[in-house]
PLY file of the C-alpha trace (Angstrom):
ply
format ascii 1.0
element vertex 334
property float x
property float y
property float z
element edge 333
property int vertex1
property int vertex2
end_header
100.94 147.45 82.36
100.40 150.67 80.28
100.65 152.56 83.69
104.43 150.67 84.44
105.66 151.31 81.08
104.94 154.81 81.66
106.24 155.20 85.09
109.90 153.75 84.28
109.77 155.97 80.81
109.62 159.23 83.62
112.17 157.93 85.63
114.76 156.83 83.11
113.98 160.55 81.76
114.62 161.51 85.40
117.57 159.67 85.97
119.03 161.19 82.83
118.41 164.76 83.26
120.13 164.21 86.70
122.98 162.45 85.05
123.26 165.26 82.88
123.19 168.04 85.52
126.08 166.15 87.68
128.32 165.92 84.20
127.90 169.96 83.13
128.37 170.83 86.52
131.54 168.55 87.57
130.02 167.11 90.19
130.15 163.69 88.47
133.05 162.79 85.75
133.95 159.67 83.45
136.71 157.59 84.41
139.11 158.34 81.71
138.88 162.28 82.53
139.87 161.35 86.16
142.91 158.98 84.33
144.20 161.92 82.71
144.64 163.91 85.37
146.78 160.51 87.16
143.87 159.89 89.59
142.97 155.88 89.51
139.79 155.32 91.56
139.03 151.53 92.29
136.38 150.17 93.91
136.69 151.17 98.25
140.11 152.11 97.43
142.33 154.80 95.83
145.46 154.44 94.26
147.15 158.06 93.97
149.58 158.75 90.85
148.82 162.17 91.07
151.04 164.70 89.33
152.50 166.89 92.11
153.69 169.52 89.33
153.88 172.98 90.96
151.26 174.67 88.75
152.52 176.49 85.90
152.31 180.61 86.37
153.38 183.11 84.22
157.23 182.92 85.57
157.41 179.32 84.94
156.23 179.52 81.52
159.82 180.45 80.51
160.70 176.78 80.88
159.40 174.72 78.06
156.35 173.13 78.72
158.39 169.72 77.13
161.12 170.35 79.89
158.32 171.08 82.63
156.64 168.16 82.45
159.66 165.77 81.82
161.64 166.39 84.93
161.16 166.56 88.25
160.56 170.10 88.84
158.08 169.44 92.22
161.04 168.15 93.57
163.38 170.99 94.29
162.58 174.01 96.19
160.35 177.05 94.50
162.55 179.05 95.28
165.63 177.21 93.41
163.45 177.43 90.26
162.90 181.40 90.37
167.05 181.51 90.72
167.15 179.02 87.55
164.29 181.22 85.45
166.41 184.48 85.99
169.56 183.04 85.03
167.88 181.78 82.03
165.78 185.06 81.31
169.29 187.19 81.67
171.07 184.88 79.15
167.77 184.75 76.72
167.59 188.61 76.94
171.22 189.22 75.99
171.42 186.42 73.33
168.54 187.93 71.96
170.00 190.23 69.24
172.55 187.43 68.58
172.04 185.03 65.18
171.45 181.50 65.90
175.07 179.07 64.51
174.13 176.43 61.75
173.43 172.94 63.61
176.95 172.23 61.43
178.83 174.44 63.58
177.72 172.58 66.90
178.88 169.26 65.47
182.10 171.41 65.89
181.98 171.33 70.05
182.87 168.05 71.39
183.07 169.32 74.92
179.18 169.15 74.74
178.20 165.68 76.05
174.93 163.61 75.89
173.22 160.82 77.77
169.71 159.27 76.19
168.93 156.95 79.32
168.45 160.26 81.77
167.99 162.86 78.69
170.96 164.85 79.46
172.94 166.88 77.64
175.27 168.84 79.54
178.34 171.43 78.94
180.75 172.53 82.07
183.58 174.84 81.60
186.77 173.53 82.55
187.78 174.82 86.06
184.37 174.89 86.97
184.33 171.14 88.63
184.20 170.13 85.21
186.34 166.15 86.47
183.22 165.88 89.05
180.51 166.99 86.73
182.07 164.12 84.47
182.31 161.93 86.82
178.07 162.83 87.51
177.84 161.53 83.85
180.00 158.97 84.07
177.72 157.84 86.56
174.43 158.45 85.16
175.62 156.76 81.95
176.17 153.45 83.28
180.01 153.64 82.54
181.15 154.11 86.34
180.10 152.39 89.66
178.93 155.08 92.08
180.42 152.98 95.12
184.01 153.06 93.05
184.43 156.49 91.50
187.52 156.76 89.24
187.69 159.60 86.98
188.30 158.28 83.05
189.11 161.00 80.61
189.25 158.73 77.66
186.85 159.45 74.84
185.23 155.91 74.76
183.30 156.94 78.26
181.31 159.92 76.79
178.91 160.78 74.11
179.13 164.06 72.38
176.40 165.64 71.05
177.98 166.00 68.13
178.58 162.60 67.47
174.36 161.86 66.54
172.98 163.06 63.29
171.02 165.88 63.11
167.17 164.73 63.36
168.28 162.86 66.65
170.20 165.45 68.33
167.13 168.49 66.97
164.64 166.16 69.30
167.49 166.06 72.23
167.70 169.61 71.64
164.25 170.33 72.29
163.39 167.63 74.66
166.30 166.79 76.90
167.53 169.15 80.62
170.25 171.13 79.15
172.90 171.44 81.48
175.56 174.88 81.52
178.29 174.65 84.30
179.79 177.77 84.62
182.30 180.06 87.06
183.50 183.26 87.37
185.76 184.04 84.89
188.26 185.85 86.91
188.05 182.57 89.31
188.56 180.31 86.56
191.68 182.40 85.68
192.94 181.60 88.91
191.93 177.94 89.20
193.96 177.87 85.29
197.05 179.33 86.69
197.41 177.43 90.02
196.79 173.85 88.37
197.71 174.24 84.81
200.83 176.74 85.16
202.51 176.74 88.49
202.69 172.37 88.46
201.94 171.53 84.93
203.25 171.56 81.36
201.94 175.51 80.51
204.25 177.02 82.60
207.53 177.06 80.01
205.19 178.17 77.47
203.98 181.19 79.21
207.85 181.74 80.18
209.30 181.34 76.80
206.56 183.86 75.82
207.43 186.20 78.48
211.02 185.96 77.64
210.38 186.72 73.90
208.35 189.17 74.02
209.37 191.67 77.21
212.87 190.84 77.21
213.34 189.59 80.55
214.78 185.82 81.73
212.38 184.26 83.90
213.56 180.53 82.82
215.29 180.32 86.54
212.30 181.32 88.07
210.59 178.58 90.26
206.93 179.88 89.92
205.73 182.30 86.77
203.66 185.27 88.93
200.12 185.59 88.36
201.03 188.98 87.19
203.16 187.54 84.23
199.88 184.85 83.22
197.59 187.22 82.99
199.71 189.15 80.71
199.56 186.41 78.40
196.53 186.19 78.32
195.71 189.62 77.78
198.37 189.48 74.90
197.15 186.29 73.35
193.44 186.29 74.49
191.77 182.88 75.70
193.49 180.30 73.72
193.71 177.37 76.01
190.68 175.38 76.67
191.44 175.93 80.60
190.48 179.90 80.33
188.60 179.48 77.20
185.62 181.99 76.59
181.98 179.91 77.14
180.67 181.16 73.76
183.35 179.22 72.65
183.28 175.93 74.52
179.32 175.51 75.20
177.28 177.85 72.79
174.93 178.86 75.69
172.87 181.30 72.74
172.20 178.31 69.95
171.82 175.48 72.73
169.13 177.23 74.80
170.01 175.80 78.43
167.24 175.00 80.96
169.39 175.52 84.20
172.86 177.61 84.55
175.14 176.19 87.47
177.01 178.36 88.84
180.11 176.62 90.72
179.60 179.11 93.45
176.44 177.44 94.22
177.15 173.74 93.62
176.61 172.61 97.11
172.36 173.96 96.17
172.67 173.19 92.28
174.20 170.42 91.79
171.84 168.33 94.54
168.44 170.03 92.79
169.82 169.43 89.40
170.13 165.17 90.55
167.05 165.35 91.61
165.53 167.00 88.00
166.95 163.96 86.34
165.55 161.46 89.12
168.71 160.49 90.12
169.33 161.18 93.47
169.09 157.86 94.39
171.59 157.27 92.43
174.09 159.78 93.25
173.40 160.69 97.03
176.17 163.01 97.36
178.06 165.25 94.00
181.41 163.60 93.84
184.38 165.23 95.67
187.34 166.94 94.14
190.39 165.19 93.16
192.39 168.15 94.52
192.44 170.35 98.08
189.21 172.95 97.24
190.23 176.43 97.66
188.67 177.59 101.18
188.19 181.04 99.55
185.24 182.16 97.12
183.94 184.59 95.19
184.59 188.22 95.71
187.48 186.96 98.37
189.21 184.81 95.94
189.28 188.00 93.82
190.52 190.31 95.93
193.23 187.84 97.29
194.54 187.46 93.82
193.84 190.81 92.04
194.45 193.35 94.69
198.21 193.50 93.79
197.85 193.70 90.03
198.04 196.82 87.87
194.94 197.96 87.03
195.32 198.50 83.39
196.73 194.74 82.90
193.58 194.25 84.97
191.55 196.29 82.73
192.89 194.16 79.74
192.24 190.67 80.85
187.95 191.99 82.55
187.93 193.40 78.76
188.12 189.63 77.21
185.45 188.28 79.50
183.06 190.90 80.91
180.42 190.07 78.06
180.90 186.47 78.70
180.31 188.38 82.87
177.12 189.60 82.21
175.55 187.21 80.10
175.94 184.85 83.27
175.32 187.10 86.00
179.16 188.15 87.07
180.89 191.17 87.93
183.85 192.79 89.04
184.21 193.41 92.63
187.41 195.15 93.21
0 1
1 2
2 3
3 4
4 5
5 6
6 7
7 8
8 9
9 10
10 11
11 12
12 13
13 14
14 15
15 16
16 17
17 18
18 19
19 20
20 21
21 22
22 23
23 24
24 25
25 26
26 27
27 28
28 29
29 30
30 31
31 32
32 33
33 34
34 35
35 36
36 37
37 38
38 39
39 40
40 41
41 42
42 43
43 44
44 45
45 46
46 47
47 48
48 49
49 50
50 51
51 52
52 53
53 54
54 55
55 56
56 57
57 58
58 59
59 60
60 61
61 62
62 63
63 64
64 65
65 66
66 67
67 68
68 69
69 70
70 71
71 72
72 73
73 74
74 75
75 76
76 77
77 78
78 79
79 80
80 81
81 82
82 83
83 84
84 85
85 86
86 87
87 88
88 89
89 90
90 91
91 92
92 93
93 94
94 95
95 96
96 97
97 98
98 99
99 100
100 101
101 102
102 103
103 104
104 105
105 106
106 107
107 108
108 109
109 110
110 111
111 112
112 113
113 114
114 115
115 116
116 117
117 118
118 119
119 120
120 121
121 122
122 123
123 124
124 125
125 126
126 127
127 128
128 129
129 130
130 131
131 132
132 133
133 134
134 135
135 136
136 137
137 138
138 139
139 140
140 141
141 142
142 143
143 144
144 145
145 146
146 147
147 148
148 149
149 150
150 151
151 152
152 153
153 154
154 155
155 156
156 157
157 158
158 159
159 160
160 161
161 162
162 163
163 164
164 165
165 166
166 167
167 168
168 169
169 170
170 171
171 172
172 173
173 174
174 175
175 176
176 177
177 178
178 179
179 180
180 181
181 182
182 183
183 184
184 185
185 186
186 187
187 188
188 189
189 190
190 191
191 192
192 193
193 194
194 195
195 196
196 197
197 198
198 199
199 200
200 201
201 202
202 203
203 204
204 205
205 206
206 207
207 208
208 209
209 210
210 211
211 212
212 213
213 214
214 215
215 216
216 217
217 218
218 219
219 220
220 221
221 222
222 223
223 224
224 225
225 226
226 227
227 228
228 229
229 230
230 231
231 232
232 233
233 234
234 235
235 236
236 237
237 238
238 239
239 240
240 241
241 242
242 243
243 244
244 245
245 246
246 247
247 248
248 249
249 250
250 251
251 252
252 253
253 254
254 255
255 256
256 257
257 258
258 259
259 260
260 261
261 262
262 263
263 264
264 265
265 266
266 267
267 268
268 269
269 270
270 271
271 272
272 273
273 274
274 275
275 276
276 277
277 278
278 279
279 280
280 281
281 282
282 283
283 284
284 285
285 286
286 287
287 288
288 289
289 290
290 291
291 292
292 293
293 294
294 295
295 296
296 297
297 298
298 299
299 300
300 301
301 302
302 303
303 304
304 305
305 306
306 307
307 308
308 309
309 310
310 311
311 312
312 313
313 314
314 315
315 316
316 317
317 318
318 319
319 320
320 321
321 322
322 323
323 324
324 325
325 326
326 327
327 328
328 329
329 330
330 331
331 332
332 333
């Protein structure tokens, strides 16, 4: 009996010293340290939740670890997320020296829009796609049917940011995607003057100012040149929400965005971006325009409208936006 006792008190000391060895060197772990890395193991079977997370490197650690871990990141391409981080880094470095507005003065921008259900918030210039991009919220806020989509301007079908006190919209701040739509400025200008002056109620106002001010009569005149806007804007600076400056409107350097779109690359942002928020079931394909898209882009848009113009007006008008240029990533190509 003595002999027994003796020979199950060596292997119980066995057994544990093996135990032991398998723990320290990893080649045995608990179940909740397999649980918190989303591994369940059941018995003759394995049910994978694993986090497919690209793993963090030193590049990625420019998105906040909150932001990293709350969207869907492992599904859009690697290569999309270096474009995002550089964007990003470029705005970071030249907001840098800049001094962070009072949370007051963002209660200010109602063009700044929020959804809790997907943890949006999201800011698009106007004449950047901004209808479709609203129509995307629209959408992902439960206030339009996918199947149907009708654009609704009223105010009743968005939430501003501004609208939620200040220790909700702090945690938004930090927790939710934050969305910047943006465009070349010098596009923008000409996206402003083909839909908002040539067809729509600006034009007498940039005639009567025209009129007033350089002593001509263009009243009779079917179309106002491009020429003649862009003097008025160079006279009177961006003072319509259509050509508005984006410090103005969406307060890229106290929001702290996690992805710039550019509109020049919506058919690649605006899918990955769906797919960040986990809704690309939802939204299989970013809504069409309500108007004929311009079949030129970029540089070729430029030069089709700016070639002719005089090159100080020119000079005037890049003056007013090239910060606002390089802060995004924008130049000018003529």
């Amino acid at each position: 009996m003595k002999m027994k006792a003796i020979f199950l008190t060596k292997t119980t000391a066995c057994v544990l010293t093996l135990w032991a060895l398998a723990y320290f060197t990893g080649i045995y772990k608990p179940m909740s340290i397999d649980r918190e890395k989303g591994v369940i193991n059941g018995s003759g079977t394995s049910l994978q939740t694993t986090n497919n997370l690209p793993k963090r490197n030193q590049e990625h650690n420019s998105i906040d670890k909150r932001i990293w871990e709350s969207f869907g990141w492992d599904k859009v391409p690697q290569n999309w997320v270096s474009s995002v981080i550089r964007r990003k880094q470029r705005l970071k470095d030249r907001c840098s020296a800049r001094k962070t507005a009072p949370f007051n003065y963002l209660k200010k921008l109602n063009w700044i829009l929020v959804d809790d259900k997907y943890k949006l918030i999201l800011c698009t210039m106007l004449k950047a796609a901004s209808r479709n991009w609203r129509n995307v919220y629209q959408i992902l806020s439960g206030r339009q049917d996918p199947a149907t989509v009708v654009f609704k301007g009223r105010k009743e079908y968005y939430t501003q940011l501004y609208s939620n006190d200040y220790k909700n919209n702090s945690m938004r701040l930090a927790s939710y995607l934050k969305i910047l739509v943006v465009r070349h400025p010098l596009e923008r200008l000409v996206s402003a003057y083909k839909e908002q002056v040539l067809f729509r109620f600006l034009g007498p106002r940039v005639k009567t100012y025209i009129n007033q001010q350089y002593k001509r009569n263009i009243t009779l005149q079917k179309h106002i040149s491009f020429s003649d806007f862009l003097q008025y804007i160079a006279d009177n600076g961006p003072n319509n929400i259509h050509w508005a400056l984006v410090e103005d409107f969406c307060k890229p350097c106290d929001v702290q965005y996690d992805v710039i779109v550019h509109h020049e690359d919506l058919t690649t942002d605006a899918p990955n971006v769906l797919r960040l928020l986990g809704a690309e079931h939802l939204i299989a394909q970013f809504p069409s325009s309500h108007r004929k898209i311009e079949s030129y882009r970029n540089a070729t848009l430029i030069q089709k409208y700016y070639s002719g113009i005089d090159r100080e007006l020119l000079k005037k008008v890049w003056d007013i936006y090239k910060e606002e240029a390089s802060f995004l990533g924008y130049k000018l190509d003529l």
